[in-house]
C-alpha positions in Angstrom: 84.1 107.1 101.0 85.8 110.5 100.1 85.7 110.7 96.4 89.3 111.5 94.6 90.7 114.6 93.3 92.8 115.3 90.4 96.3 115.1 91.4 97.6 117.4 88.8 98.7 121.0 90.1 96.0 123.3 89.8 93.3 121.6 89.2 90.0 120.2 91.2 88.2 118.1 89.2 86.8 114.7 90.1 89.4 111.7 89.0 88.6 109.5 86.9 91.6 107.2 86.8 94.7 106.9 88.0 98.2 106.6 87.0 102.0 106.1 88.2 103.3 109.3 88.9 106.5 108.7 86.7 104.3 107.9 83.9 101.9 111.2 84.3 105.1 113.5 84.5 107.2 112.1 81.7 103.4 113.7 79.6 104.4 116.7 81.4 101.4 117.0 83.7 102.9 118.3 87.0 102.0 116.6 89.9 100.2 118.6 93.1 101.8 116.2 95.8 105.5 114.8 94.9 105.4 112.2 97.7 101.9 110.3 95.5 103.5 107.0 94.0 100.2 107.4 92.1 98.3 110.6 90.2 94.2 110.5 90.1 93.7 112.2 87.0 90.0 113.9 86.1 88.7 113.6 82.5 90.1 116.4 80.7 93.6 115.2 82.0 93.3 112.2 81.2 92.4 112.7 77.4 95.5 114.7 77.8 97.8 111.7 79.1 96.0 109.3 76.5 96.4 111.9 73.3 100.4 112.0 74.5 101.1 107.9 75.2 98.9 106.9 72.0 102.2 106.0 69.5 103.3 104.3 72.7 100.8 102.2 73.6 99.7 101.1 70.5 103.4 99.7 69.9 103.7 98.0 73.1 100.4 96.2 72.2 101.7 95.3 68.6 104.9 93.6 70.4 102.9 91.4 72.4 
């Protein structure tokens, strides 16, 4: 099994975890590949995506 990249433009780092693509962009991590419904992220991008949806998530766990 062929082990995943990161899907962000410029990078080649092993993914870590993966996310919808409308979700990664809306960060403002641009996507290599526009026709992915999902983005493989590595670490350091993900810390990225987590650092930016933080105030977001926690709120949408405080409504449930």
């Amino acid at each position: 099994m062929a082990e995943d990249k990161c899907g962000v433009a410029g990078c080649s780092e092993p993914a870590v975890k993966s996310y919808s693509r409308e979700t990664v962009e809306k960060v403002g991590l641009k996507a290599a590949d526009e026709k992915n419904r999902r983005i493989h992220l590595c670490k350091e991008h993900n810390k990225e995506f987590k650092k930016a949806t933080k105030d977001e998530r926690k709120l949408e766990s405080l409504g449930r």
